[in-house]
MARTOR-490188 format. One record per residue: residue number from 1; residue in three letters; chain; x, y, z of N, C-alpha, C, O in turn. Coordinates in nm, 3 decimals. Layout:
BEGIN
<atom num="NUM" residu="ALA" chaine="A" n_X="X" n_Y="Y" n_Z="Z" ca_X="X" ca_Y="Y" ca_Z="Z" c_X="X" c_Y="Y" c_Z="Z" o_X="X" o_Y="Y" o_Z="Z"/>
...
# end
This chain:
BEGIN
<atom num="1" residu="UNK" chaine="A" n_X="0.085" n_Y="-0.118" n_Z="0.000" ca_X="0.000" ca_Y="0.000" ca_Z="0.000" c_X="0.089" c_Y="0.124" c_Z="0.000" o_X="0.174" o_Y="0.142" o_Z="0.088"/>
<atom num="2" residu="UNK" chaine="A" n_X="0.074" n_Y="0.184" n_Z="-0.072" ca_X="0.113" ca_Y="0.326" ca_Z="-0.099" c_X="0.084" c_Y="0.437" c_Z="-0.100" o_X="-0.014" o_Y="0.457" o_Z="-0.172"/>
<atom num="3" residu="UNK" chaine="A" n_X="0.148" n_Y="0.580" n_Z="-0.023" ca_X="0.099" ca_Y="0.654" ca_Z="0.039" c_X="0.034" c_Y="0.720" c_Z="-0.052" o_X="0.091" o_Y="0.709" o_Z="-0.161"/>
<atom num="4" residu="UNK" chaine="A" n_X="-0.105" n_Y="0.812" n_Z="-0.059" ca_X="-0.123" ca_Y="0.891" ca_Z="-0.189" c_X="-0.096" c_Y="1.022" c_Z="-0.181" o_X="-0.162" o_Y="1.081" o_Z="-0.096"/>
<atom num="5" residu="UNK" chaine="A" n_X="0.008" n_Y="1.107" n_Z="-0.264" ca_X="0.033" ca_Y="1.194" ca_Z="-0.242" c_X="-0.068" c_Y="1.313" c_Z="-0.289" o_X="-0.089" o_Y="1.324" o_Z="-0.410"/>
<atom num="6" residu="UNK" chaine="A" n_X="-0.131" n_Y="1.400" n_Z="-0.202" ca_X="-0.215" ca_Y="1.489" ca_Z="-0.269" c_X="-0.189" c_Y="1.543" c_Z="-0.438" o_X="-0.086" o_Y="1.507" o_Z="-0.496"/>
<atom num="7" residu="UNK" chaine="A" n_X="-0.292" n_Y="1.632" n_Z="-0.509" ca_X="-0.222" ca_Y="1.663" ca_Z="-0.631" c_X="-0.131" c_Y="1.829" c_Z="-0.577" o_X="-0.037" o_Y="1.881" o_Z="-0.637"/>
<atom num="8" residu="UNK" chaine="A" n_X="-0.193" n_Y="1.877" n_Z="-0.457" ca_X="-0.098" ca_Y="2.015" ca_Z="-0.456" c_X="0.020" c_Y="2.003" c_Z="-0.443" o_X="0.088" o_Y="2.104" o_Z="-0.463"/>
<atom num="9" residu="UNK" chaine="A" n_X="0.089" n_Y="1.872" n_Z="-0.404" ca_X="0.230" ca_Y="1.840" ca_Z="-0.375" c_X="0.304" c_Y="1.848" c_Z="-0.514" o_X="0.425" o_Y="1.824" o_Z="-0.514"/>
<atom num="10" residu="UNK" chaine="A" n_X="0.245" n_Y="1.879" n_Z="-0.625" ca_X="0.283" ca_Y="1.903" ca_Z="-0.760" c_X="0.298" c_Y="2.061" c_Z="-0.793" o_X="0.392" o_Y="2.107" o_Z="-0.858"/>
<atom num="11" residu="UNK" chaine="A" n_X="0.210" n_Y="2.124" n_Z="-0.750" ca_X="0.235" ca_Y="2.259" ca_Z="-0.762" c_X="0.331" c_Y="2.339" c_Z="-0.630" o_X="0.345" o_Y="2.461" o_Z="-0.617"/>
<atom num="12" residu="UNK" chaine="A" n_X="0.384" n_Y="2.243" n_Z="-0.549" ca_X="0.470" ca_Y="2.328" ca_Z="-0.488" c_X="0.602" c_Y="2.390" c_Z="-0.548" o_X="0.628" o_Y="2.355" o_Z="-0.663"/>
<atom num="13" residu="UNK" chaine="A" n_X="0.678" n_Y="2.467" n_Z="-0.492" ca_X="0.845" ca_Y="2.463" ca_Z="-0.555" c_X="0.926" c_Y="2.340" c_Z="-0.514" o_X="0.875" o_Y="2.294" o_Z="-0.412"/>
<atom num="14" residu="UNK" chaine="A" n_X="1.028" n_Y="2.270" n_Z="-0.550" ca_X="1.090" ca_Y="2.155" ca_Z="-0.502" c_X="1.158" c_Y="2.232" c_Z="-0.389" o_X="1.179" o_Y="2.150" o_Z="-0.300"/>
<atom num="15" residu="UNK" chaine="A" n_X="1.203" n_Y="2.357" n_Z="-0.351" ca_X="1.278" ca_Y="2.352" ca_Z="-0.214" c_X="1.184" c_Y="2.319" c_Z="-0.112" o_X="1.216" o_Y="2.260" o_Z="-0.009"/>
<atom num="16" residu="UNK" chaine="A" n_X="1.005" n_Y="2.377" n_Z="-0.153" ca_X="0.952" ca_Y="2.359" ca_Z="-0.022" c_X="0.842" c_Y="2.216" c_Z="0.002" o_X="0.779" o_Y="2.199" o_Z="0.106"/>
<atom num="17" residu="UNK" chaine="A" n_X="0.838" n_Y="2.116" n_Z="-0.126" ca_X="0.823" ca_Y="1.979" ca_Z="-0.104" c_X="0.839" c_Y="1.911" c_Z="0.037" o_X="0.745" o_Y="1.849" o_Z="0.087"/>
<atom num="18" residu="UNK" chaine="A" n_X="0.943" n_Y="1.921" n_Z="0.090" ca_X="0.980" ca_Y="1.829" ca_Z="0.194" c_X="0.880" c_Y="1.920" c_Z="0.310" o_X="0.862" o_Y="1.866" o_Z="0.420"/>
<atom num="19" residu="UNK" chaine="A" n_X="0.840" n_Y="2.003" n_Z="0.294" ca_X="0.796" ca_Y="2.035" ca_Z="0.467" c_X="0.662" c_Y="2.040" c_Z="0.428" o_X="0.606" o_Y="2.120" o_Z="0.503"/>
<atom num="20" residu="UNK" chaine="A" n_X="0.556" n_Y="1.977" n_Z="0.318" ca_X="0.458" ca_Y="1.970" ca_Z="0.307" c_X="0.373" c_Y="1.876" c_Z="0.451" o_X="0.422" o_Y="1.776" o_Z="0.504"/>
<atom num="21" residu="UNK" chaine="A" n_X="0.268" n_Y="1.926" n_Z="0.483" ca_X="0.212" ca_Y="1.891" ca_Z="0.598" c_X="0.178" c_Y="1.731" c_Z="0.543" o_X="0.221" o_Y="1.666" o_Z="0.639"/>
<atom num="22" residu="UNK" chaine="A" n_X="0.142" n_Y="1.662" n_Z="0.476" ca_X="0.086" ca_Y="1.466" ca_Z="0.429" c_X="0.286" c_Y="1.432" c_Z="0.479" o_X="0.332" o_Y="1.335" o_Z="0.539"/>
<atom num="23" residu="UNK" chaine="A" n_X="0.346" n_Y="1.531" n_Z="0.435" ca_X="0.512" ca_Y="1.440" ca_Z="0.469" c_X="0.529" c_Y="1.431" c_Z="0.622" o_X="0.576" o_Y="1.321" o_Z="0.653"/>
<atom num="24" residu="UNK" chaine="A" n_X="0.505" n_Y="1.512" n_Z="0.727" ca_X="0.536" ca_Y="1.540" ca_Z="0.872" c_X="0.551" c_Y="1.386" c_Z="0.901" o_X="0.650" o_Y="1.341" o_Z="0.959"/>
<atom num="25" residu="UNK" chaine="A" n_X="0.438" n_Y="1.302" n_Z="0.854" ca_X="0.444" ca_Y="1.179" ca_Z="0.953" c_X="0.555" c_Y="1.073" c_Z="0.958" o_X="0.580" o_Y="1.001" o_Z="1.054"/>
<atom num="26" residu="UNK" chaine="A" n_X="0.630" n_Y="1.074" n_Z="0.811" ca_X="0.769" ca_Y="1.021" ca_Z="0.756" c_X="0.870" c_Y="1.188" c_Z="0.849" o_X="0.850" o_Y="1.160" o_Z="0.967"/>
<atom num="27" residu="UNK" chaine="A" n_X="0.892" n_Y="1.224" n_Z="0.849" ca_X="0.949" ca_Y="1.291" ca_Z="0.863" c_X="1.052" c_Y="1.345" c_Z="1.040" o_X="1.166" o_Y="1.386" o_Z="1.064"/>
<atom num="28" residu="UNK" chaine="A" n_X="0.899" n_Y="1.305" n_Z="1.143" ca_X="0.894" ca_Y="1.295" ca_Z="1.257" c_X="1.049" c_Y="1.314" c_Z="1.328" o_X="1.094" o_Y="1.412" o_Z="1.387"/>
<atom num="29" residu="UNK" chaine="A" n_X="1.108" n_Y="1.190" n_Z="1.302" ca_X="1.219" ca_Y="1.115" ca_Z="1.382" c_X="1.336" c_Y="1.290" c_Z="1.328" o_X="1.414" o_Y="1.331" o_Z="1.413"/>
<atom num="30" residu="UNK" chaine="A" n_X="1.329" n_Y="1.351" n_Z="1.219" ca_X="1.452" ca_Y="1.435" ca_Z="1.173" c_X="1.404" c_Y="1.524" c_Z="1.256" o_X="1.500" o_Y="1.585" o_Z="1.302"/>
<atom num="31" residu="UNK" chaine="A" n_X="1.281" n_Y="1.573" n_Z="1.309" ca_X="1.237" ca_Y="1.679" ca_Z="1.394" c_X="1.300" c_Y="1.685" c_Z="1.536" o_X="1.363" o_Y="1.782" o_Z="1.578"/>
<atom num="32" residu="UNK" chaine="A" n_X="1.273" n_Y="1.564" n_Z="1.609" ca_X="1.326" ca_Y="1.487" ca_Z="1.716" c_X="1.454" c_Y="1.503" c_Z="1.698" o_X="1.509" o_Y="1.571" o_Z="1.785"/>
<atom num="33" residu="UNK" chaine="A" n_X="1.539" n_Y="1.450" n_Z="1.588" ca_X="1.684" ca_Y="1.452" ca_Z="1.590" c_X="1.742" c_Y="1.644" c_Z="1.619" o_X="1.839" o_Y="1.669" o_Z="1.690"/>
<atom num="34" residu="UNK" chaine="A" n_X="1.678" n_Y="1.730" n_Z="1.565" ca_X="1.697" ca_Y="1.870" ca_Z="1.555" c_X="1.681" c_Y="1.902" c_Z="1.717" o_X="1.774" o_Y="1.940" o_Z="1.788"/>
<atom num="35" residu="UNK" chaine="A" n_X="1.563" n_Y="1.882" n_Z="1.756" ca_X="1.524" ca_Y="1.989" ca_Z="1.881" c_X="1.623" c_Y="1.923" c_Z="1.994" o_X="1.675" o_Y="1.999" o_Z="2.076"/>
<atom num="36" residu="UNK" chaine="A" n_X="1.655" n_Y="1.756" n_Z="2.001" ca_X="1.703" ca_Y="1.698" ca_Z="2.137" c_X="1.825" c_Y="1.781" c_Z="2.182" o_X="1.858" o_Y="1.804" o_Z="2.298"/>
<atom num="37" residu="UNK" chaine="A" n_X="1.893" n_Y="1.825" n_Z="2.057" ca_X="2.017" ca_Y="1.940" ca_Z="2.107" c_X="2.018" c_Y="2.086" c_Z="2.081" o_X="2.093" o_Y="2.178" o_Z="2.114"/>
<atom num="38" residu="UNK" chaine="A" n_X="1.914" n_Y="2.076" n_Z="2.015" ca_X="1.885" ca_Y="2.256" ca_Z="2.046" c_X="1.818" c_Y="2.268" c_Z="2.158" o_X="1.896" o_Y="2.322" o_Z="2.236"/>
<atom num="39" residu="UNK" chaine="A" n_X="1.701" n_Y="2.245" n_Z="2.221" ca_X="1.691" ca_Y="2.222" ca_Z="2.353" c_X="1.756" c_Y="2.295" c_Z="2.441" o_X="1.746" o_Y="2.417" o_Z="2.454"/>
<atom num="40" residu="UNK" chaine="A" n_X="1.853" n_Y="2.188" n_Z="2.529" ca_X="1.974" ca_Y="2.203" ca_Z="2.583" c_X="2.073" c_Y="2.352" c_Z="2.574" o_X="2.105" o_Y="2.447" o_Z="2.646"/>
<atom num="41" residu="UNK" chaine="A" n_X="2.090" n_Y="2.313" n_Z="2.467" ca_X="2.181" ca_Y="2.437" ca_Z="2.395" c_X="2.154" c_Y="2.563" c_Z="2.368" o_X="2.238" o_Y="2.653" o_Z="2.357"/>
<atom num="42" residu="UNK" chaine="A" n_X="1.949" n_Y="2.580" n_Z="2.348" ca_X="1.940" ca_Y="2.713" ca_Z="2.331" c_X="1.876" c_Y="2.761" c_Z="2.523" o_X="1.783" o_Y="2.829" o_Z="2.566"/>
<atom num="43" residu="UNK" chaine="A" n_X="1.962" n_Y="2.698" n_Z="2.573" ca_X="1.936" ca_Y="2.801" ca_Z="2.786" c_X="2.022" c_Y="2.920" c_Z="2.747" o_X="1.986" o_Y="3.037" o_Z="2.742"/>
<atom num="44" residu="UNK" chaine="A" n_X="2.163" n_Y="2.860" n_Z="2.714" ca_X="2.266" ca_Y="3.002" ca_Z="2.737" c_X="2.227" c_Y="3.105" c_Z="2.616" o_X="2.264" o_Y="3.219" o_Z="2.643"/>
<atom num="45" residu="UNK" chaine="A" n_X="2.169" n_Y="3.095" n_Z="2.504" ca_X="2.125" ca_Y="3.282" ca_Z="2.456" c_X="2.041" c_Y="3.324" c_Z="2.518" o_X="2.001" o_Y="3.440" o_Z="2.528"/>
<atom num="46" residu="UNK" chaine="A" n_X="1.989" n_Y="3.183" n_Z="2.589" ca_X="1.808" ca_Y="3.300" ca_Z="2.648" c_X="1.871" c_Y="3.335" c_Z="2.826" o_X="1.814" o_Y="3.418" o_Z="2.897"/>
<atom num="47" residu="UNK" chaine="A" n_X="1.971" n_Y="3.270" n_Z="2.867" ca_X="2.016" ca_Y="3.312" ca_Z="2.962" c_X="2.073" c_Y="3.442" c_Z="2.941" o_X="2.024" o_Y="3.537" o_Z="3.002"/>
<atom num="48" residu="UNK" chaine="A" n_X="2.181" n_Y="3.461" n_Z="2.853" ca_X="2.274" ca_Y="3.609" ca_Z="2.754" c_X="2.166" c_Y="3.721" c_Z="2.737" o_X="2.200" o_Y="3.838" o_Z="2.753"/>
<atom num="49" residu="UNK" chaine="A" n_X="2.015" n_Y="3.685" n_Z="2.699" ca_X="1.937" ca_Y="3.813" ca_Z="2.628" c_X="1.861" c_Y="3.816" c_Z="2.750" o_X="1.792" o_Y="3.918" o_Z="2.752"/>
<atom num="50" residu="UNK" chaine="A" n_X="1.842" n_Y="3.722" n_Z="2.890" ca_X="1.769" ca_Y="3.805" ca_Z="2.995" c_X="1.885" c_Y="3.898" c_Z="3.075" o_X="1.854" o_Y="4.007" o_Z="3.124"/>
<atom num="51" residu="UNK" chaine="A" n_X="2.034" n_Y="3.839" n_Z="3.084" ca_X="2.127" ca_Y="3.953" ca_Z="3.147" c_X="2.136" c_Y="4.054" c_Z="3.061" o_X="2.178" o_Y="4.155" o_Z="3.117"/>
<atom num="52" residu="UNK" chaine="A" n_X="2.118" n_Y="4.065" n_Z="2.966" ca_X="2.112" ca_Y="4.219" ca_Z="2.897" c_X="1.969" c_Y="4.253" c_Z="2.864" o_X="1.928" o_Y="4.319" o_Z="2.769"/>
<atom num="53" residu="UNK" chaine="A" n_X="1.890" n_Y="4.187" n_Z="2.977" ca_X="1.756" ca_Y="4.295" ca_Z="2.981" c_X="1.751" c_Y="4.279" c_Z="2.825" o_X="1.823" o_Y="4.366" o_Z="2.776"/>
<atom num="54" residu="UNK" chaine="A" n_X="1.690" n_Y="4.197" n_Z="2.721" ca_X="1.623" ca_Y="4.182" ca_Z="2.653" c_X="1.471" c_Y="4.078" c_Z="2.646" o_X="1.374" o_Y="4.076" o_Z="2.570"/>
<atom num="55" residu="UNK" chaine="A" n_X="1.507" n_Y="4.008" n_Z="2.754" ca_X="1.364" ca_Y="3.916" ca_Z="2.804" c_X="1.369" c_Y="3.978" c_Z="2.942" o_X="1.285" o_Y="3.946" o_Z="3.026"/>
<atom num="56" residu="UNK" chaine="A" n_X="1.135" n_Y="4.059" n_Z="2.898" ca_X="1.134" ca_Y="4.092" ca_Z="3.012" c_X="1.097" c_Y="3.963" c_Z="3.146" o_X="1.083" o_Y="3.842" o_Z="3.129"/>
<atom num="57" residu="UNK" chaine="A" n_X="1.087" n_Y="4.058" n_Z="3.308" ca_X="1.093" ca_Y="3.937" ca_Z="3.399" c_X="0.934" c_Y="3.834" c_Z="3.390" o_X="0.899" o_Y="3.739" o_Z="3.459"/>
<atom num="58" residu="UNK" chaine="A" n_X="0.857" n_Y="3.910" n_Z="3.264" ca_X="0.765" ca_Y="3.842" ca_Z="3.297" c_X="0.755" c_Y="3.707" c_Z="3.236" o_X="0.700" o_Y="3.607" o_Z="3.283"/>
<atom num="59" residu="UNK" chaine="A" n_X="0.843" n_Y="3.728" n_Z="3.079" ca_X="0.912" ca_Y="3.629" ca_Z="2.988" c_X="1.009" c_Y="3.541" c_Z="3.049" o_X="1.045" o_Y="3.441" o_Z="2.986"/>
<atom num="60" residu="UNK" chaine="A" n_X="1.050" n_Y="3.564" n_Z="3.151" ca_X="1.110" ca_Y="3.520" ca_Z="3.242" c_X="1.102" c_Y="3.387" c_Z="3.313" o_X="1.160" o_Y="3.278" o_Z="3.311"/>
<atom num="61" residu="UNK" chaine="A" n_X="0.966" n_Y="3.467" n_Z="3.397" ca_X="0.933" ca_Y="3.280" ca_Z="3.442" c_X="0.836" c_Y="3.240" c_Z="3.314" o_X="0.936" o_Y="3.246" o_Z="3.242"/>
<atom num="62" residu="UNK" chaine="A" n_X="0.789" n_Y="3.224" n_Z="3.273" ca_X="0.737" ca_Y="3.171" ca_Z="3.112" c_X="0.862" c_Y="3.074" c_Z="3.103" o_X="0.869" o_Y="2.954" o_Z="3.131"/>
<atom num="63" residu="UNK" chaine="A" n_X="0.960" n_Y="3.163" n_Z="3.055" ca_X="1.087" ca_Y="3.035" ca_Z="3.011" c_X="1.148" c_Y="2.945" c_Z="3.125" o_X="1.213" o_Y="2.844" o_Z="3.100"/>
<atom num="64" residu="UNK" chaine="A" n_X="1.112" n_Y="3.010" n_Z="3.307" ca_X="1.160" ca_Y="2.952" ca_Z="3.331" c_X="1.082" c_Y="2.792" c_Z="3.370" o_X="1.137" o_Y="2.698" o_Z="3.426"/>
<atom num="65" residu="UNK" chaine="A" n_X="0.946" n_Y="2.800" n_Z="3.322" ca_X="0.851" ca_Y="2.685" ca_Z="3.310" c_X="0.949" c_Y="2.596" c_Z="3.239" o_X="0.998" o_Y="2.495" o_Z="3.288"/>
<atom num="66" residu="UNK" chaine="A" n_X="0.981" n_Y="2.654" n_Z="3.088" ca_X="1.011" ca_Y="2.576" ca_Z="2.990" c_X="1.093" c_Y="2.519" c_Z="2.985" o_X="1.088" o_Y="2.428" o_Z="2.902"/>
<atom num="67" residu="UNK" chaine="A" n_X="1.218" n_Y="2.533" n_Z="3.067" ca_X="1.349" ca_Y="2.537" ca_Z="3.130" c_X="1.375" c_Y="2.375" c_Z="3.262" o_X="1.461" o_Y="2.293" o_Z="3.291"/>
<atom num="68" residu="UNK" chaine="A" n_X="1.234" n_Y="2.412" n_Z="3.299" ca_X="1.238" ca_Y="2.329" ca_Z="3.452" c_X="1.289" c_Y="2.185" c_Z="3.438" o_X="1.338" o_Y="2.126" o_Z="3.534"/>
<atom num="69" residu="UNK" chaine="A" n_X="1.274" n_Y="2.123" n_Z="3.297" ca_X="1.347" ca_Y="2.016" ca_Z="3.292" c_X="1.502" c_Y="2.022" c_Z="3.303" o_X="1.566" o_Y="1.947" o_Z="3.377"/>
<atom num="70" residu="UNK" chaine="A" n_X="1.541" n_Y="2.090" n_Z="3.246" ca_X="1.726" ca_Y="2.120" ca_Z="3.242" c_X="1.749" c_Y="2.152" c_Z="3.399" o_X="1.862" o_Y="2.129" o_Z="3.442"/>
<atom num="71" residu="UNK" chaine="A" n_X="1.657" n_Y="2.200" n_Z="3.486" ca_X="1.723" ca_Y="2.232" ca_Z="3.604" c_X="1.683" c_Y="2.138" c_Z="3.672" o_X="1.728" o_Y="2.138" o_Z="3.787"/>
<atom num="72" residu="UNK" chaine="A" n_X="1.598" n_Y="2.036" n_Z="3.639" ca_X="1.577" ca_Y="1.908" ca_Z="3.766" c_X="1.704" c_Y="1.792" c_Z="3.702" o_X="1.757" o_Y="1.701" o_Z="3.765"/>
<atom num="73" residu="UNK" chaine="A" n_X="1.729" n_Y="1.837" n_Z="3.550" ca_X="1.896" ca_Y="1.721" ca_Z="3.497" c_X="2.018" c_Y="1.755" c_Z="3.591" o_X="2.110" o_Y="1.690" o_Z="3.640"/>
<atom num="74" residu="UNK" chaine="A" n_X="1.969" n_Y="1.909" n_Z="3.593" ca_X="2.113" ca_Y="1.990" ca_Z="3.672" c_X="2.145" c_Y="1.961" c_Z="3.837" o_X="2.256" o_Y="1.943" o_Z="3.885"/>
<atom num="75" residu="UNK" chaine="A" n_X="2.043" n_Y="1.961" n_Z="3.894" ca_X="2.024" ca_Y="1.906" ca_Z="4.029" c_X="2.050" c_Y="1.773" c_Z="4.033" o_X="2.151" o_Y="1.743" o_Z="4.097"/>
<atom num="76" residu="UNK" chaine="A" n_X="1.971" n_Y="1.658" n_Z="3.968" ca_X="2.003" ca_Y="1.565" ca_Z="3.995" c_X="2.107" c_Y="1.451" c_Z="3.950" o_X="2.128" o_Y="1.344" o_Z="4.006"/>
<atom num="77" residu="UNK" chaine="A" n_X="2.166" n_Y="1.503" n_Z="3.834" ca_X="2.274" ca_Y="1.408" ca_Z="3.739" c_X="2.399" c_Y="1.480" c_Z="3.762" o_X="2.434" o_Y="1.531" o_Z="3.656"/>
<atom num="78" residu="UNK" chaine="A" n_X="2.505" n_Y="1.512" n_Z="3.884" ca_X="2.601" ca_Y="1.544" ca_Z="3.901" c_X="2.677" c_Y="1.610" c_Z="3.724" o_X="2.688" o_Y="1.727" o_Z="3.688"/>
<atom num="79" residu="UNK" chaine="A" n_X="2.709" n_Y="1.508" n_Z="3.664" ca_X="2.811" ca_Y="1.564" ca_Z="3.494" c_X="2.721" c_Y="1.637" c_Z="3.436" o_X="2.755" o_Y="1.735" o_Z="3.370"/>
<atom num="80" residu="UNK" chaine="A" n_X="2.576" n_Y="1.599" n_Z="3.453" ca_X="2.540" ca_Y="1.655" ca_Z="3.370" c_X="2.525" c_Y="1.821" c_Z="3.407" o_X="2.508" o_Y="1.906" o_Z="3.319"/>
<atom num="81" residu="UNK" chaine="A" n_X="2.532" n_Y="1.846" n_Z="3.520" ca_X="2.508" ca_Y="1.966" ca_Z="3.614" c_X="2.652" c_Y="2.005" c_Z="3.580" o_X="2.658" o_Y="2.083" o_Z="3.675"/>
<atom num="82" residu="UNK" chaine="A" n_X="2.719" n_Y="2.011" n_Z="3.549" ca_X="2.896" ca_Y="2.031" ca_Z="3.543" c_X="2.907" c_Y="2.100" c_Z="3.359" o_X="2.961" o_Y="2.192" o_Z="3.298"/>
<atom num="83" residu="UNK" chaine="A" n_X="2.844" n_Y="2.018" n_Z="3.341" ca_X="2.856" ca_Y="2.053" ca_Z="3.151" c_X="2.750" c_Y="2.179" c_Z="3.170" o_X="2.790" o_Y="2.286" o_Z="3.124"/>
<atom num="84" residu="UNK" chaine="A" n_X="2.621" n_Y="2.178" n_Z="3.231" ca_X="2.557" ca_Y="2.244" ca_Z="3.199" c_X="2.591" c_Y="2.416" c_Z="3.249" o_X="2.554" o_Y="2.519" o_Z="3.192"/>
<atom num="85" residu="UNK" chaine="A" n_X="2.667" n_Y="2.405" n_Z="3.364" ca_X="2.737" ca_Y="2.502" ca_Z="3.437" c_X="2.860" c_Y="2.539" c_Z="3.398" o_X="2.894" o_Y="2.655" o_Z="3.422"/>
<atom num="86" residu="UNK" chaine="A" n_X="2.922" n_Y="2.478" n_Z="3.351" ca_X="3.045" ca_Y="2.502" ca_Z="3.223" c_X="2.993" c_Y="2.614" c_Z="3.113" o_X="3.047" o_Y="2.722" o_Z="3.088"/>
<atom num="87" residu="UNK" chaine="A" n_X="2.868" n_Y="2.558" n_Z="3.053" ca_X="2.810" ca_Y="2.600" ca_Z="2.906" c_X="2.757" c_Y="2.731" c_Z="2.967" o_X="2.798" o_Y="2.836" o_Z="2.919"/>
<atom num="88" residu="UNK" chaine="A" n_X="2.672" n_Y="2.734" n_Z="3.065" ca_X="2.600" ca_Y="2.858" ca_Z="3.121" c_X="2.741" c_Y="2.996" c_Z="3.103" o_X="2.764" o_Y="3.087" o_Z="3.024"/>
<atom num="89" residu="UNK" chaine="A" n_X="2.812" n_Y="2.935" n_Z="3.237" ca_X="2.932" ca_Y="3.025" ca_Z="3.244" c_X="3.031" c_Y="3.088" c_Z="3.111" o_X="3.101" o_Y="3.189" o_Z="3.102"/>
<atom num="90" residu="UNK" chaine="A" n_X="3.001" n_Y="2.989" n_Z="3.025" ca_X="3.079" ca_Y="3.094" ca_Z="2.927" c_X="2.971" c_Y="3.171" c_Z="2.830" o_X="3.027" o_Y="3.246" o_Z="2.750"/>
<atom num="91" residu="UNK" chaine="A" n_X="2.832" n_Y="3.166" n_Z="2.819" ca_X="2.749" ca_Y="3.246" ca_Z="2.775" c_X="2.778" c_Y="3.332" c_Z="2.901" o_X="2.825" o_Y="3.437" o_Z="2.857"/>
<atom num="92" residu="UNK" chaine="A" n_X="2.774" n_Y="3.338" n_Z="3.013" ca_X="2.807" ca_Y="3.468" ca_Z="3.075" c_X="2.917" c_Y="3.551" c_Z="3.091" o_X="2.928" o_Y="3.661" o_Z="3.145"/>
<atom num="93" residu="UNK" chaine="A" n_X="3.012" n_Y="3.463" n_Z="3.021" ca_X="3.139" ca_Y="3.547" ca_Z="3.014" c_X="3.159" c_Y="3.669" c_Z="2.906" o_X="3.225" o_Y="3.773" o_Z="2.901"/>
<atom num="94" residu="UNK" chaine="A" n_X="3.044" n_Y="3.585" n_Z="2.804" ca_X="3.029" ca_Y="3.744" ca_Z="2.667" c_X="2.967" c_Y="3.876" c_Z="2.704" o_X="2.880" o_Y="3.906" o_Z="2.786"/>
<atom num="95" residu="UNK" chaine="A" n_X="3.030" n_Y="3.936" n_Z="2.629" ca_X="2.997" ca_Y="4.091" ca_Z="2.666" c_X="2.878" c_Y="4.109" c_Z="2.615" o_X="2.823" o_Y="4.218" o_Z="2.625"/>
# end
């Protein structure tokens, strides 16, 4: 059985083919592969743009909802609390 591809998937441009909404469900696992380390990785700009007062404090706790997983890894997984305090500290070292 074979998937049927709508006919608008013909009138798109070929760069924007792949992010047609019938593809998402093949697609899933590359989404997953993207966010598991951006995640992680995007604390220290949003840490960098609240010390320079660009996120206000109300955006603040908002992110720091969003956040609360990285700080229960940080508390409770010793290395991982070490890397993550490593990474913090040198986003705070930029001017």
């Amino acid at each position: 059985m074979t998937d049927s591809v709508p006919a608008a998937e013909t009138d798109l441009p070929d760069a924007l083919r792949w992010f047609a909404p019938w593809r998402w469900k093949r697609g899933r696992w590359l989404l997953l592969l993207i966010c598991l380390p951006v995640y992680p990785l995007s604390i220290g700009p949003v840490i960098w743009l609240y010390q320079h007062q660009w996120i206000s404090p109300t955006a603040a706790s908002t992110l720091e909802q969003i956040y609360s997983p990285l700080k229960y890894l940080h508390d409770s997984i010793p290395p991982v609390g070490f890397l993550l305090d490593r990474y913090i500290n040198f986003w705070n070292s930029l001017p």
